[in-house]
Kinemage of the C-alpha trace (Angstrom):
@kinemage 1
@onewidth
@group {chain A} dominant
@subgroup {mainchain}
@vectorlist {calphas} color= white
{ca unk a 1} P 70.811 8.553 4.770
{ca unk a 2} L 73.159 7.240 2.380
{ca unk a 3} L 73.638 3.060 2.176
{ca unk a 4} L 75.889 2.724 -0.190
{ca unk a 5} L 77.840 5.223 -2.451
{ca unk a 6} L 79.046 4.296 -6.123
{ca unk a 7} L 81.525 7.211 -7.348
{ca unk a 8} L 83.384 7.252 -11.354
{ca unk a 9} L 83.434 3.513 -11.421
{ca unk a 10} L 85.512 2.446 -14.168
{ca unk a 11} L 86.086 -0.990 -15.804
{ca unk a 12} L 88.778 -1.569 -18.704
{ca unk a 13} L 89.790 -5.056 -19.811
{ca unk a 14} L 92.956 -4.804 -22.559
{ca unk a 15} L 92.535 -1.139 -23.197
{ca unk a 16} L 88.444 -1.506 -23.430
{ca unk a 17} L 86.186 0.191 -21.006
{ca unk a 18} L 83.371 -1.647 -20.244
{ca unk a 19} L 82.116 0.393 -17.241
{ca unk a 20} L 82.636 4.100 -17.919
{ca unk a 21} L 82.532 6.679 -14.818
{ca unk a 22} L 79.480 5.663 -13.082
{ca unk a 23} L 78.151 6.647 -10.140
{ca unk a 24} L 75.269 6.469 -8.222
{ca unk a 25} L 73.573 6.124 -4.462
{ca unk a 26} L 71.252 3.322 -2.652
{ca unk a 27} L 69.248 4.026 0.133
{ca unk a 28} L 68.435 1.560 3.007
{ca unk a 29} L 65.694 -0.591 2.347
{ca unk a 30} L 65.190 0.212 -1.198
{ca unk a 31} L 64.997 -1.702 -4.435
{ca unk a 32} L 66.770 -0.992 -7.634
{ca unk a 33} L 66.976 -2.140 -10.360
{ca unk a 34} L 70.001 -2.501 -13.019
{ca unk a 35} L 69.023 -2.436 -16.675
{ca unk a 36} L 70.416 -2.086 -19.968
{ca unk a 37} L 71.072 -4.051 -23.164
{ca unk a 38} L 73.161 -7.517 -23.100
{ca unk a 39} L 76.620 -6.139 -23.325
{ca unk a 40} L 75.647 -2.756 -21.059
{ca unk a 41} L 78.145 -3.614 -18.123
{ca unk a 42} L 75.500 -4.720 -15.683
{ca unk a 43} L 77.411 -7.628 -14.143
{ca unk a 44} L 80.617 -6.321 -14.398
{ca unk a 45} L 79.105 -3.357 -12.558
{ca unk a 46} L 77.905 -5.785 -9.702
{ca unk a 47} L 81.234 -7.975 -9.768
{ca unk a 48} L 83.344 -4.757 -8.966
{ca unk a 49} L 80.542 -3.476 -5.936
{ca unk a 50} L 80.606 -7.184 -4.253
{ca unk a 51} L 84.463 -7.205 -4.848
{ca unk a 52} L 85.156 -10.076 -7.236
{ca unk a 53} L 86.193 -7.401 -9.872
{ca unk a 54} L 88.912 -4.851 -9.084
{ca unk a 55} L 88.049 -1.681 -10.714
{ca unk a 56} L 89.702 0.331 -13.225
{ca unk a 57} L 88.786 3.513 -11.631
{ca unk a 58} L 86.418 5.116 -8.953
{ca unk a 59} L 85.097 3.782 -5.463
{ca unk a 60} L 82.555 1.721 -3.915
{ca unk a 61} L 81.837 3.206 0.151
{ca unk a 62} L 79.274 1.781 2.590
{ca unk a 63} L 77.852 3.827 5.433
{ca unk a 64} L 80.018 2.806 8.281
{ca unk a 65} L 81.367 0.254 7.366
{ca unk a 66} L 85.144 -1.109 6.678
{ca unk a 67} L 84.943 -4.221 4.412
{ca unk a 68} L 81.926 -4.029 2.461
{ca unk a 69} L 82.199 -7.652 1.682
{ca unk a 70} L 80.792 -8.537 4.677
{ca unk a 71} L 77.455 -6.410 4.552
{ca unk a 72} L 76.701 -7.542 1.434
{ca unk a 73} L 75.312 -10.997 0.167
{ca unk a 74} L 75.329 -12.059 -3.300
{ca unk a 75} L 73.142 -14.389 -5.775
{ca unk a 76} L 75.379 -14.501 -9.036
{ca unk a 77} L 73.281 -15.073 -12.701
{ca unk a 78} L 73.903 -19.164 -12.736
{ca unk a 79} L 74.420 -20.073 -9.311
{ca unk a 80} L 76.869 -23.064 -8.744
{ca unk a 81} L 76.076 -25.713 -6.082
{ca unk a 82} L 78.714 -28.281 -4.363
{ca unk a 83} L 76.094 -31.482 -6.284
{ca unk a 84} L 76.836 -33.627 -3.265
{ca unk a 85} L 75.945 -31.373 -0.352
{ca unk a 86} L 72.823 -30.957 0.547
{ca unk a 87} L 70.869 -28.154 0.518
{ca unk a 88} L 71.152 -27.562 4.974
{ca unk a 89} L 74.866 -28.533 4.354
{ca unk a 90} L 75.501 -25.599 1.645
{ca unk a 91} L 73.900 -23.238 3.718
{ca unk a 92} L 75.409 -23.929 6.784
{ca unk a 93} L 78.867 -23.609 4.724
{ca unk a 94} L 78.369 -20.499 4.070
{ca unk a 95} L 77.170 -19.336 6.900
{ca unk a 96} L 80.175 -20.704 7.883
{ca unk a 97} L 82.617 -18.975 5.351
{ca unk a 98} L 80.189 -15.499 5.958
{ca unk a 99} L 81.113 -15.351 9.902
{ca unk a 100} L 78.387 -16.672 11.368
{ca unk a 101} L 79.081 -17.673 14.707
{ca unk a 102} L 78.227 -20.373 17.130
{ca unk a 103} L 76.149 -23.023 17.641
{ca unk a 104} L 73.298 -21.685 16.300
{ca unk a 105} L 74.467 -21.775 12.685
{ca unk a 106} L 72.640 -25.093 11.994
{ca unk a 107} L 68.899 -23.552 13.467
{ca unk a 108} L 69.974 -20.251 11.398
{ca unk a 109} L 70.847 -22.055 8.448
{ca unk a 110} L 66.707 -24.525 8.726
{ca unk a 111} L 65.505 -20.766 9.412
{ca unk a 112} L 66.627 -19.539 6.130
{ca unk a 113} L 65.274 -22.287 4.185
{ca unk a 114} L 62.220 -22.277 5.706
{ca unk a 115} L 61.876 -18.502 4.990
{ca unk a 116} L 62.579 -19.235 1.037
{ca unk a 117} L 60.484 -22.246 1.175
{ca unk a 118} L 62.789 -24.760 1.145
{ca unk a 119} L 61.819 -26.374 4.752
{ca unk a 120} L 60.713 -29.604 2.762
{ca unk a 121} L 64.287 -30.236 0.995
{ca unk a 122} L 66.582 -29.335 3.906
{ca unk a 123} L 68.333 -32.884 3.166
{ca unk a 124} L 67.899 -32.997 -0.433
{ca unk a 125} L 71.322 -32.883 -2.774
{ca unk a 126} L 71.088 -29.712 -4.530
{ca unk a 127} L 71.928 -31.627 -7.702
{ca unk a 128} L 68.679 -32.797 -7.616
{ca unk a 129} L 67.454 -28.870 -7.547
{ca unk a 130} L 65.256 -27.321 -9.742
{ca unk a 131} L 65.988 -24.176 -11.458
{ca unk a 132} L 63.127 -22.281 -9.368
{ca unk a 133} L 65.189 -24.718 -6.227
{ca unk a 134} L 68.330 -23.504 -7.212
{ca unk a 135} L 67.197 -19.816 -7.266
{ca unk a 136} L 65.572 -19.703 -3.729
{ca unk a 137} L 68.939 -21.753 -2.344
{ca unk a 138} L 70.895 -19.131 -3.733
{ca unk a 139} L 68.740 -16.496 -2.316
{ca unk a 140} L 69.095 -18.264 1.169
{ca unk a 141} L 72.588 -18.702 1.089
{ca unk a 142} L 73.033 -14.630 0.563
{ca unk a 143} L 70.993 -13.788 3.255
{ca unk a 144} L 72.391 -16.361 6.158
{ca unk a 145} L 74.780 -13.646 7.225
{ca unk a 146} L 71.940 -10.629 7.854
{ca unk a 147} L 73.293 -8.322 4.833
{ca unk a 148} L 72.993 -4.383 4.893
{ca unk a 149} L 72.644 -4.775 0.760
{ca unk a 150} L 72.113 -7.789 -1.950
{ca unk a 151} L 72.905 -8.258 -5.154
{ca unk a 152} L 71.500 -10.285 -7.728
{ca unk a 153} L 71.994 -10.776 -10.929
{ca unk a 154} L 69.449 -11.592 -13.323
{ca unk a 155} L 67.050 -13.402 -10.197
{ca unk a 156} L 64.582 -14.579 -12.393
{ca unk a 157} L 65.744 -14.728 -15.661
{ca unk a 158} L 66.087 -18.492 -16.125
{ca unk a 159} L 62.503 -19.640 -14.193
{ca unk a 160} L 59.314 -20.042 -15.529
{ca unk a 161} L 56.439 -17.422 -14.982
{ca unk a 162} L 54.736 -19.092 -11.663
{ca unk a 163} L 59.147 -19.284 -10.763
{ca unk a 164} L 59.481 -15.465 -11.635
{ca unk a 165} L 56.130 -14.268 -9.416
{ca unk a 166} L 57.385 -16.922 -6.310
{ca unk a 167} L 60.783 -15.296 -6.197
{ca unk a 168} L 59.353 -11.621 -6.734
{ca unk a 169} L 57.352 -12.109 -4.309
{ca unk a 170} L 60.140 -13.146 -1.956
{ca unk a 171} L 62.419 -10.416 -2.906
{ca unk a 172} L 59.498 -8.019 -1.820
{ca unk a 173} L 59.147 -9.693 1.675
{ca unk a 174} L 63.213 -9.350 1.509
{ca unk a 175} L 63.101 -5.739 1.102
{ca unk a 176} L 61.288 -5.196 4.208
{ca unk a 177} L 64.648 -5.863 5.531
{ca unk a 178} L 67.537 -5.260 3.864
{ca unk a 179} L 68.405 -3.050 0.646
{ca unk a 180} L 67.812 -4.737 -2.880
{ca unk a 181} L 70.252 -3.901 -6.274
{ca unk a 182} L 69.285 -6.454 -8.742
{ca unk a 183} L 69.818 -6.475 -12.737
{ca unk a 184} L 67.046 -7.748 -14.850
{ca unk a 185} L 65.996 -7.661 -18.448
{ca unk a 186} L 62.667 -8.805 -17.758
{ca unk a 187} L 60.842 -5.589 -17.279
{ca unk a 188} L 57.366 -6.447 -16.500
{ca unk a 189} L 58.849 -7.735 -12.824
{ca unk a 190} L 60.806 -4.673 -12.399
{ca unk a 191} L 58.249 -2.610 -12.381
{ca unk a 192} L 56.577 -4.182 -9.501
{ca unk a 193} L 58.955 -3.948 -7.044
{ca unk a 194} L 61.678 -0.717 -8.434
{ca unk a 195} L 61.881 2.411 -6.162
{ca unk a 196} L 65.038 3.344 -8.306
{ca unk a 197} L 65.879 2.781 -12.135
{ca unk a 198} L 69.734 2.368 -12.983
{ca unk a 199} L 70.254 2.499 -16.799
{ca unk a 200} L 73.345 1.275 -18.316
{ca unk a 201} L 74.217 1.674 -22.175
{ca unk a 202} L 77.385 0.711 -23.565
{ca unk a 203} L 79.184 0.812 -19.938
{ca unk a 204} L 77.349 4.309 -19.189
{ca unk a 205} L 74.659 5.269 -16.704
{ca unk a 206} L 72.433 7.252 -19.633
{ca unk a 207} L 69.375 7.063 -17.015
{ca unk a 208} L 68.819 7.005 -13.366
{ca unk a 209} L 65.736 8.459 -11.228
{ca unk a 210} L 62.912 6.936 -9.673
{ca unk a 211} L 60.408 4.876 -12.122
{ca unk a 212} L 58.092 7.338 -11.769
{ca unk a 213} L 60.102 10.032 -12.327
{ca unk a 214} L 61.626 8.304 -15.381
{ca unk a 215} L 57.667 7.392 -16.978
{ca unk a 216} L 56.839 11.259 -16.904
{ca unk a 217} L 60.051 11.752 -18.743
{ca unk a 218} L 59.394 9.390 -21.485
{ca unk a 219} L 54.953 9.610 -20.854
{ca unk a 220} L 53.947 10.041 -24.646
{ca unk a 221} L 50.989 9.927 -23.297
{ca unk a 222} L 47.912 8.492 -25.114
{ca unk a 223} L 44.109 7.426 -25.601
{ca unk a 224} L 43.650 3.947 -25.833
{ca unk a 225} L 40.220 3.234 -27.407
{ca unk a 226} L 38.539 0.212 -28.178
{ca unk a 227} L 36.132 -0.130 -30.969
{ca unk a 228} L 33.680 -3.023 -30.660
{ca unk a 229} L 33.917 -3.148 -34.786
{ca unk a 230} L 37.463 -3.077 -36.938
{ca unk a 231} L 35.731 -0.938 -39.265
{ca unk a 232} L 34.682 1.649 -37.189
{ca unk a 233} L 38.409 1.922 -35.502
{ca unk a 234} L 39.598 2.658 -38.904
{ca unk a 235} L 37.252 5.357 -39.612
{ca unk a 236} L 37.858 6.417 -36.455
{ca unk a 237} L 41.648 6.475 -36.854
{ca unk a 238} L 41.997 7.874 -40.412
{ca unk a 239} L 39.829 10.916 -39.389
{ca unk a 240} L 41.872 11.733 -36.319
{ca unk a 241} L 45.042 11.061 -37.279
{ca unk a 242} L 45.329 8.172 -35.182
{ca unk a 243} L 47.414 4.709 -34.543
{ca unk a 244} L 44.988 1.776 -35.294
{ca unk a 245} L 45.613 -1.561 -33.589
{ca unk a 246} L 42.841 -4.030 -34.601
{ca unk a 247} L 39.968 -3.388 -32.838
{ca unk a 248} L 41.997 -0.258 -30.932
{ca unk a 249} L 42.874 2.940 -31.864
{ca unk a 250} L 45.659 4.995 -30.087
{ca unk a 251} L 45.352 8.938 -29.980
{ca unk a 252} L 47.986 11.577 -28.876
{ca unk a 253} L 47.286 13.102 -25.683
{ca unk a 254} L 46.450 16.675 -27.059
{ca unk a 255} L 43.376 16.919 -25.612
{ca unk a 256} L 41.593 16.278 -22.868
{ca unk a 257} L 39.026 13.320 -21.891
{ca unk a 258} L 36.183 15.066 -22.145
{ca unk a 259} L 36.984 16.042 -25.811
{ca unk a 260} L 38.213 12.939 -26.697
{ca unk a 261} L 34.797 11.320 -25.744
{ca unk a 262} L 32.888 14.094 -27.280
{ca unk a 263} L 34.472 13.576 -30.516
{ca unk a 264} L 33.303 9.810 -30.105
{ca unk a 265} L 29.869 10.551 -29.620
{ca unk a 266} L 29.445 12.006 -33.027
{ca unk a 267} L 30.983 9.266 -34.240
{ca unk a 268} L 28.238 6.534 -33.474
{ca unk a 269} L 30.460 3.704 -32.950
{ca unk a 270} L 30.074 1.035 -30.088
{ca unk a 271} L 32.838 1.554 -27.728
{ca unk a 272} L 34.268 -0.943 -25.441
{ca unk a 273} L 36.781 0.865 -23.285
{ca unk a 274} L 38.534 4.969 -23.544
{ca unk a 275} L 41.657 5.346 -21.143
{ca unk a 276} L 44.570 7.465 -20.915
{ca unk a 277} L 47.884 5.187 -21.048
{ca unk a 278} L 51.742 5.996 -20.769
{ca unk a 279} L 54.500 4.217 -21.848
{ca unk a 280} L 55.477 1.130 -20.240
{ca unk a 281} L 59.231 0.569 -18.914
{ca unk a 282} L 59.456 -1.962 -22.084
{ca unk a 283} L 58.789 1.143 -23.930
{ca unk a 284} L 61.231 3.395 -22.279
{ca unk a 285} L 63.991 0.815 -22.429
{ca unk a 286} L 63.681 0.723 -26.114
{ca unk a 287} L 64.076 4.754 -26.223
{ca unk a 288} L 66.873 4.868 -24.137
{ca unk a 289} L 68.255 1.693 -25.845
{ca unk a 290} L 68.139 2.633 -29.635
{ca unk a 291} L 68.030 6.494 -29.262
């Protein structure tokens, strides 16, 4: 079953399109990720879905459901804070502004915090906030209303590496319950937690599939060997016509393993490792960037 449908979006500002004719599908409780180079369309593409961009062209549809706004929460690339609120007080705002009824907002509101780790600054001022704070407050304040789908832009672009992995690992938990599109340049985190690959070039969708699916397209597969000596991955590489990196030597895929290690034992070399690789999504976004 469908989630949400994306059909010929369209984005022109002053007679240039920035978002050409895509479309595209989400299922429920899968993550997705939005890539392409700086300039691609990605946020524009997320502005128009969450409704703070009026499209050019095309349609944005959510499985039963009127006014999308309301299923959807939203964590923008440089989340903006009211300084003298505190971090409870934000929340509860929005929760507010969202439609979240009742008394219960306030106990709703602790409940999300808690959940993003933020149960030990519930009465801080958010000016006082972190980057890696500011991240998980805006993550919070997306989620207080139970959304079908969220968006975020760049999550994790601006945090440091232990930042990245803490709010990965909360966007994981998160996708045990609701449906995840996110943009992101940093690759090595996408492919952790990507059931779907959305790639935008210049405005177009040029790539979409599931990561695997999308690796076996763009495999090149290779041997990665490592030579204990530098010497003897040269030889090595110059009589095989292969790709020497220091100490490693990478071989097309032509063969199989059992030939590959057969022509190493007449070789005589001390060997540390022999694997088969494929090419990373850092590899494939390169391709698809610059082909």
């Amino acid at each position: 079953m469908t989630l949400l449908q994306v059909k010929h979006l369209t984005k022109s500002f002053a007679g240039k399109t920035v978002v050409d004719d895509v479309s595209f599908t989400l299922e429920p409780l899968t993550a997705t990720a939005l890539i392409g180079p700086n300039g691609a369309g990605k946020t524009t593409t997320m502005s128009m879905i969450v409704g703070l961009l009026q499209q050019t062209n095309g349609t944005v549809t959510m499985q039963g459901v009127q006014d999308i706004r309301q299923s959807i929460g939203f964590l923008p690339q440089y989340p903006q804070f009211y300084p003298w609120l505190s971090a409870l007080e934000y929340v509860e705002m929005v929760g507010k502004l969202s439609g979240v009824q009742g008394k219960s907002i306030r106990e709703k509101s602790i409940k999300m915090l808690e959940y993003v780790g933020l149960g030990d600054a519930l009465h801080k001022k958010t000016a006082t906030f972190s980057g890696g704070m500011k991240q998980r407050l805006g993550i919070a304040q997306a989620i207080i209303h139970d959304p079908k789908l969220l968006l975020l832009d760049e999550p994790v672009s601006a945090l440091d590496p232990i930042g990245r992995q803490e709010v990965m690992n909360l966007l994981k938990e998160l996708q045990q319950q609701t449906t995840i599109l996110y943009s992101t340049h940093i690759l090595h985190d996408a492919e952790k937690m990507t059931d779907q690959v959305l790639f935008l070039k210049n405005g177009q969708l040029v790539e979409q599939g599931s990561l695997a699916a999308i690796q076996q397209k763009y495999a090149d597969p290779k041997y990665l060997i490592q030579f204990v000596e530098e010497q003897g991955a040269a030889s090595f590489a110059a009589r095989y016509a292969g790709q020497q990196d220091g100490l490693s030597v990478y071989l097309p895929a032509q063969q199989s393993m059992q030939q590959v290690l057969q022509l190493l034992a007449t070789e005589q070399q001390e060997i540390v490792k022999v694997e088969r690789v494929t090419a990373s999504l850092d590899e494939i976004f390169m391709k698809v960037a610059y082909q």
